[in-house]
C-alpha positions in Angstrom: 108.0 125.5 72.7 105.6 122.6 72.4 106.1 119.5 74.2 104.3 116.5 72.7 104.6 114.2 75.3 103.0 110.6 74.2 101.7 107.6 76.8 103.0 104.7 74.6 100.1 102.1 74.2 97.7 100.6 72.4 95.1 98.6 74.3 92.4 95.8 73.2 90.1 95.0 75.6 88.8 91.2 75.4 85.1 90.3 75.7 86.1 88.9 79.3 83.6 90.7 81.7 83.5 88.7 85.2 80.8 88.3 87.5 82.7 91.1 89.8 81.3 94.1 90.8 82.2 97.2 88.0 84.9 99.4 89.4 85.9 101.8 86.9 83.4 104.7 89.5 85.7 107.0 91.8 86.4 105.4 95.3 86.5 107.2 98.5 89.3 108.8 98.6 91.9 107.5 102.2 93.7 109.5 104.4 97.6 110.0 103.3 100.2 110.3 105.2 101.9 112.4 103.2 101.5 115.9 102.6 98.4 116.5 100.1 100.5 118.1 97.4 98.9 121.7 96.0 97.3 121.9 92.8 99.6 123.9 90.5 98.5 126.9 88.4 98.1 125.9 84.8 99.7 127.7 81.2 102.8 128.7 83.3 106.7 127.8 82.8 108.7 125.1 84.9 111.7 126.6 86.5 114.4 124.5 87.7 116.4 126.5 90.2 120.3 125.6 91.4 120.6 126.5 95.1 122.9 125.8 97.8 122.3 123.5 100.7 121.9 126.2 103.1 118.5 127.1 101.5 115.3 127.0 103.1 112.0 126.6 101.5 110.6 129.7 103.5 113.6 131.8 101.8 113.2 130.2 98.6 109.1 131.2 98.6 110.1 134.7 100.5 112.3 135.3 97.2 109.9 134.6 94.9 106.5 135.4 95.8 103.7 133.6 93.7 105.4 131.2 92.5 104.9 127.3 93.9 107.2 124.3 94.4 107.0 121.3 92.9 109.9 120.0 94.8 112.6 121.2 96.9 115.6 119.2 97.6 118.6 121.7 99.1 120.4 118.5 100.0 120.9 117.4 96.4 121.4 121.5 95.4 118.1 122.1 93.2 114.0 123.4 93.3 111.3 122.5 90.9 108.9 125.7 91.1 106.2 126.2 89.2 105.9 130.2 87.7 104.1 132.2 85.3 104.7 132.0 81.7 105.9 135.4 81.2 109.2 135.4 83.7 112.7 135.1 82.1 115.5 134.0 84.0 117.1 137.3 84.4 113.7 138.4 86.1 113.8 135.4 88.3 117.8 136.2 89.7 116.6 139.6 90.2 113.6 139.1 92.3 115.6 138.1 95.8 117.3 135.0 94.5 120.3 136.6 94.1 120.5 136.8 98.1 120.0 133.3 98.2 123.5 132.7 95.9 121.3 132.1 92.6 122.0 134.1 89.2 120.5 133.6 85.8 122.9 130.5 85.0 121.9 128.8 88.1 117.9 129.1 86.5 116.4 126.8 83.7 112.7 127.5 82.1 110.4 125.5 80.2 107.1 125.6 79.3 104.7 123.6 81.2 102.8 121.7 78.0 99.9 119.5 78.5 101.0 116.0 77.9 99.3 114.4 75.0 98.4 110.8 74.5 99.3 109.3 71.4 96.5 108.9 69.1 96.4 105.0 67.6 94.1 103.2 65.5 92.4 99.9 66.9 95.1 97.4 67.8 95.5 93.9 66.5 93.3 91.4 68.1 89.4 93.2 69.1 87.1 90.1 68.5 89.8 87.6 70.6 88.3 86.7 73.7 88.6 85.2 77.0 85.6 84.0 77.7 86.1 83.9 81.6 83.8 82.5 83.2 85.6 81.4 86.9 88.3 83.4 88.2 89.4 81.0 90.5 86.7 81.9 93.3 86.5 85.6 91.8 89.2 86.7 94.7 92.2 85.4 93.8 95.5 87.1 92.8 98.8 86.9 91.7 100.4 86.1 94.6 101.1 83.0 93.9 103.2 83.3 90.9 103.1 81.3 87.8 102.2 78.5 89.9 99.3 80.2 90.8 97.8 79.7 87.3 98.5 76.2 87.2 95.0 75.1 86.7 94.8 77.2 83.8 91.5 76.0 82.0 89.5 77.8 85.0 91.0 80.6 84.6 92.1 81.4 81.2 90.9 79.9 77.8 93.1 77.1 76.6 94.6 79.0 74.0 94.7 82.4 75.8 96.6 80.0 79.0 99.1 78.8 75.6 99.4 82.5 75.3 100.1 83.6 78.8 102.4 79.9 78.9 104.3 81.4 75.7 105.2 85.3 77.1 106.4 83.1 80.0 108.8 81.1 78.5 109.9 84.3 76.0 110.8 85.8 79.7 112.2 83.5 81.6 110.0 83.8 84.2 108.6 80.4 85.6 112.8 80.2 86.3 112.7 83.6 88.0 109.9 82.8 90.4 111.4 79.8 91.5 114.9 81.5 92.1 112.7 84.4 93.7 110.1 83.4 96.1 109.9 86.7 98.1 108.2 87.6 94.1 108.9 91.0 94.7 107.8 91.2 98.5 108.8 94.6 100.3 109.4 96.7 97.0 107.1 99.0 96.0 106.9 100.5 92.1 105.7 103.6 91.5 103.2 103.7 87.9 103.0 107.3 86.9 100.2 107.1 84.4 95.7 107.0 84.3 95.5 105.5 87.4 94.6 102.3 88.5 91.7 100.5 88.9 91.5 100.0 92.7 89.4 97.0 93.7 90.6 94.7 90.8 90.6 91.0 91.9 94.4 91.1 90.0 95.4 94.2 91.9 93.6 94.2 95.2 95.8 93.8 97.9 99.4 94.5 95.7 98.0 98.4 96.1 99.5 101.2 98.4 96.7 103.5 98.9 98.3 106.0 101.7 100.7 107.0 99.3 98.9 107.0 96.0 97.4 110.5 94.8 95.3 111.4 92.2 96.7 114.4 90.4 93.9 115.2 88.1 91.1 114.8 91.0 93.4 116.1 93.6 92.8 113.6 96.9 94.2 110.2 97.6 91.6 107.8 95.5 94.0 107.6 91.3 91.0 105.5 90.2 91.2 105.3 86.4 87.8 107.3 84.9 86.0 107.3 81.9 86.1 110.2 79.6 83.0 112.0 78.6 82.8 109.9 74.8 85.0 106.8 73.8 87.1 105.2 76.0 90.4 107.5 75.6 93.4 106.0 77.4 91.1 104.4 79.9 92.4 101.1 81.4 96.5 102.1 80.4 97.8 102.5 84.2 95.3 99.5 85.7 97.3 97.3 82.6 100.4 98.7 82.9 100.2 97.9 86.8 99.1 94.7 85.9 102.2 93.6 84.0 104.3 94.8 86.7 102.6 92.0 89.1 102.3 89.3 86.6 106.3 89.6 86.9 106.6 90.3 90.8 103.4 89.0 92.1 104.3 90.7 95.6 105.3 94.1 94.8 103.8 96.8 95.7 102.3 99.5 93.3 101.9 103.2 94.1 99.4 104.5 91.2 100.0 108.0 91.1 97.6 109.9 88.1 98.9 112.3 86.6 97.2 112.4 83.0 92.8 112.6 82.7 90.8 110.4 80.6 92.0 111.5 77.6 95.3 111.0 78.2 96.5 114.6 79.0 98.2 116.3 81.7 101.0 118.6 82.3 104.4 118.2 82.8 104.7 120.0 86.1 102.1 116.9 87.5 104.4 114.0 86.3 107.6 116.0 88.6 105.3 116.0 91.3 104.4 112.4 91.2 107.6 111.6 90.7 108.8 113.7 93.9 105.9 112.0 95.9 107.0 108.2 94.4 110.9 109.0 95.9 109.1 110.7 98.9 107.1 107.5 99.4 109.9 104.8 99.2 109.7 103.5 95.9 112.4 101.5 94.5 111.1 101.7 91.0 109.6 104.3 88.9 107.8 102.9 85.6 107.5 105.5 83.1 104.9 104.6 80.5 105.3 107.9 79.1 107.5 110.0 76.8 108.1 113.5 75.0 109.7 114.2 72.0 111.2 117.6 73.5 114.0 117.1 76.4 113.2 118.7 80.0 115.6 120.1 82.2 113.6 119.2 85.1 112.4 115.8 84.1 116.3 115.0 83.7 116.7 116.9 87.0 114.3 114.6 88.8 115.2 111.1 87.2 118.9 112.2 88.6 118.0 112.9 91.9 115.6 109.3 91.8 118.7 107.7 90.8 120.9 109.4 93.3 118.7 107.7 95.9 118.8 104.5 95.1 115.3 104.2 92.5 115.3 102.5 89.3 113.5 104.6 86.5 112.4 102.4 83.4 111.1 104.4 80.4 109.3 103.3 77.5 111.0 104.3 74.1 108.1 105.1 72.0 105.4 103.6 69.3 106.6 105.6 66.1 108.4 102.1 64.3 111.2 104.7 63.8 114.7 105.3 64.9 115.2 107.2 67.9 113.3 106.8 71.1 111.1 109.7 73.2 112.9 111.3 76.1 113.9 110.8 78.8 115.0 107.8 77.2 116.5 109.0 74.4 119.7 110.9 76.6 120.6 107.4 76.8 122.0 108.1 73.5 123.1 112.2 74.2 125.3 110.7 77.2 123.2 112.8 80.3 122.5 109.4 81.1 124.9 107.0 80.6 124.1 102.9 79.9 124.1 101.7 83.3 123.1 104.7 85.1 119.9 103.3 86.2 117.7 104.9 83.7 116.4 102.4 81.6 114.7 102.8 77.9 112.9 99.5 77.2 111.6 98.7 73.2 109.1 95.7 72.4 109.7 92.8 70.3 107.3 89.8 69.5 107.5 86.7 71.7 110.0 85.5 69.2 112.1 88.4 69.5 111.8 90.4 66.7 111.0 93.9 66.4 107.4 95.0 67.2 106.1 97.5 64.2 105.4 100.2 66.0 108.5 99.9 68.7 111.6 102.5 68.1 114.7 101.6 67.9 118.1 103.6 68.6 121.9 102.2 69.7 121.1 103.5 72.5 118.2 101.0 73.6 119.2 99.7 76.9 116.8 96.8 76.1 113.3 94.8 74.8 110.5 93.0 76.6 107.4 91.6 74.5 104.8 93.9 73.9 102.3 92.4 71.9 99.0 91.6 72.7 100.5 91.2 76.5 97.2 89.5 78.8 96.7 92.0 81.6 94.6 93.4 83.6 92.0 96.6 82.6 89.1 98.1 84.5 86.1 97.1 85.9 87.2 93.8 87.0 88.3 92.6 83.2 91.4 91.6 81.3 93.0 92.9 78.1 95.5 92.4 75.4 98.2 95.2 75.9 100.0 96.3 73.1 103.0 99.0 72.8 105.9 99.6 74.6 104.3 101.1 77.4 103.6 97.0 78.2 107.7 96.3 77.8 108.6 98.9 80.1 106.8 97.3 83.3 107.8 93.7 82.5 111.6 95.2 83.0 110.1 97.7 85.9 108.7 94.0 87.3 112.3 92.7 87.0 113.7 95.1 89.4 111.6 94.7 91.8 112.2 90.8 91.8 116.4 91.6 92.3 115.1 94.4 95.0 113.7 91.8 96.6 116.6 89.3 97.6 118.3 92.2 99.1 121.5 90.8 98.0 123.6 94.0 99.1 125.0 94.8 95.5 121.6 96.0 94.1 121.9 99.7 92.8 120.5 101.1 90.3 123.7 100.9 87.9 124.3 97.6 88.8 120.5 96.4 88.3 120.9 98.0 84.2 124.6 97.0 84.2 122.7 93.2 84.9 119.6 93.5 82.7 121.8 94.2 80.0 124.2 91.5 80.6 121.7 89.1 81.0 119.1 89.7 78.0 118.9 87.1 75.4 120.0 88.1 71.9 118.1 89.1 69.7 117.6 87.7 66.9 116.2 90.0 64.8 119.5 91.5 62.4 117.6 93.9 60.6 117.9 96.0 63.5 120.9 94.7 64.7 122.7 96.7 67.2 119.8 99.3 67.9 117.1 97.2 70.0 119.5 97.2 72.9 121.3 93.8 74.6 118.9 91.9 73.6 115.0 90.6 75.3 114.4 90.4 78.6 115.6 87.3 80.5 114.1 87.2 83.8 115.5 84.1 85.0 119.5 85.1 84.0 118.8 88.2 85.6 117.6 87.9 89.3 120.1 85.0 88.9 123.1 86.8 88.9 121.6 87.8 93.0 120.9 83.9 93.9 
């Protein structure tokens, strides 16, 4: 069975090159201190196995030789293994598993598919420019908050500063940083996507580099890379981290690169990151990402995340039709209920109305803007970001600001249960009832913890 699995973007980069050192070549990579994890054989099946908490790893590899974990978690009953594409579950139960209390019910396979990246035409906006020309010393970053673009003009153009002023306001977040000072401090979000550009003036200092890993280059240094011709899905995990910051200024991201330049990568990598992002202390896991076929062990993962305490905000997809990619869209098949803590985010226009190429679905949980969203993209340069993969993070941003109070009702059911409660209407009744509670309202949300 194919899975078409679709990062959910469409990116314009502005003529907005600064006088910053390029830094879209590979870094040296930094010592971990985690586990390096092993590079996984490609073309083979995803098994997720059901085991009891009396299993060890050893006995779980001694049962089934050749085949490699992805993750093993005996305390919350399941494996992730990686295994040759022509096993069948039966095979699997007979070769020593059924020593370990496994049979073929308690063994699910899927095919490991590449990932693909959705393939858009030119988004909206290609000759606007920022014309930057002082980034407020060249070293600055969003640290500060909205108050830290205050001066505007030297920074942004006047209308692009109008712009940035306008998603703002559409927000709620001027309100938000000033209910919020800690801006996110102490919580870390995990981006799953390209990478990250890693000396970015934006994103220098906001990075954790002993847990980040590069899954495609396999060592510690996720920074974002060319493909051979055109610029593929260059620039979408530098942006999408950038819109996390812009909302929670002192967060912390963990890039972990799971699809190559051209936007592709396989399932079993995105399990593994996520594994790594839980292992690593994230409180948030932003999922820029999406497949139109459900996976047991995706669904497996996310509930495990979940189970410890980690928000997991999806993107619902750039088709402009109903129904939204998965995991998301078991919001609506009830494996996930509403305020489980799973999260599948739409875009709408800074006025609230449905973005063309956003989804839609009763099922929604609910919207950010995500239209022509000023972030930042590689080499030390800004972009407009368009496409829900830019809603997700401004929600995954949100989180992290409510993480950050520690107020001591903060789970991930009550985060979504809030989000929800919180969002603005929409007002958009074409699609009534199917773009979820409404936009995101930064300031009514982290209010509900101040």
């Amino acid at each position: 069975m194919k899975i078409d699995t679709t990062v959910l973007s469409r990116l314009t980069l502005l003529a907005a090159a600064l006088s910053l050192a390029a830094c879209g070549q590979r870094t040296a990579p930094v010592q971990s201190a985690l586990p390096a994890p092993a590079p996984l054989a490609s073309g083979g099946q995803i098994a997720t196995v059901r085991i009891g908490p009396d299993v060890t790893e050893a006995a779980l590899r001694g049962a089934l030789p050749g085949a490699q974990i992805i993750a093993f978690h005996a305390d919350s009953g399941y494996a992730l293994l990686s295994v040759p594409a022509t096993l069948k579950a039966a095979s699997l139960s007979s070769q020593g598993l059924r020593a370990l209390g496994v049979n073929a019910q308690g063994v699910t396979l899927e095919v490991d598919q590449e990932l693909e990246v959705m393939n858009e035409g030119t988004a909206e906006g290609l000759a606007d420019g920022l014309g930057v020309t002082n980034w407020a010393g060249g070293t600055t970053n969003w640290a500060g908050g909205t108050t830290n673009w205050a001066g505007g003009s030297t920074f942004l153009t006047p209308r692009d500063w109008a712009s940035t002023q306008e998603y703002w306001a559409a927000i709620n977040l001027q309100a938000a940083h000033r209910l919020v000072p800690e801006l996110g401090r102490g919580v870390k979000v995990a981006v799953i996507d390209t990478g990250i550009d890693l000396n970015h003036p934006l994103l220098r200092g906001r990075i954790d580099t002993v847990g980040a890993w590069d899954y495609v280059g396999g060592d510690a240094s996720p920074q974002e890379e060319l493909p051979v011709s055109g610029v593929g899905k260059y620039g979408h995990g530098t942006a999408v981290s950038g819109v996390v910051l812009q909302v929670a200024p002192n967060a912390e991201i963990l890039p972990l690169r799971v699809l190559n330049p051209n936007g592709r990568g396989p399932m079993s990598r995105v399990l593994q990151a996520m594994d790594r992002a839980v292992a690593s202390g994230a409180r948030v896991i932003n999922l820029s990402l999406g497949s139109v076929t459900d996976s047991a062990a995706l669904n497996t993962m996310i509930s495990a995340a979940l189970a410890r305490g980690i928000v997991v905000v999806n993107s619902s997809g750039n088709s402009g039709t109903e129904g939204m990619v998965f995991p998301a869209q078991n919001l609506t098949t009830g494996l996930f209920t509403a305020n489980s803590g799973l999260l599948g985010i739409g875009s709408v226009s800074l006025k609230g109305m449905k973005s063309s190429f956003s989804t839609y679905s009763a099922g929604m949980s609910l919207t950010a803007p995500g239209e022509k969203v000023i972030t930042s993209y590689p080499d030390s340069r800004l972009a407009y970001a368009s496409g829900t993969s830019f809603a997700a993070p401004a929600v995954s941003g949100a989180a992290a600001l409510a993480l950050s109070t520690g107020a001591a009702s903060l789970s991930p059911a009550n985060i979504a249960a809030n989000l929800r409660l919180t969002a603005t209407p929409s007002p958009d009744l074409l699609f009534k009832g199917k773009l979820g509670q409404g936009v995101l309202n930064v300031g009514a949300f982290v209010g509900r913890y101040r």
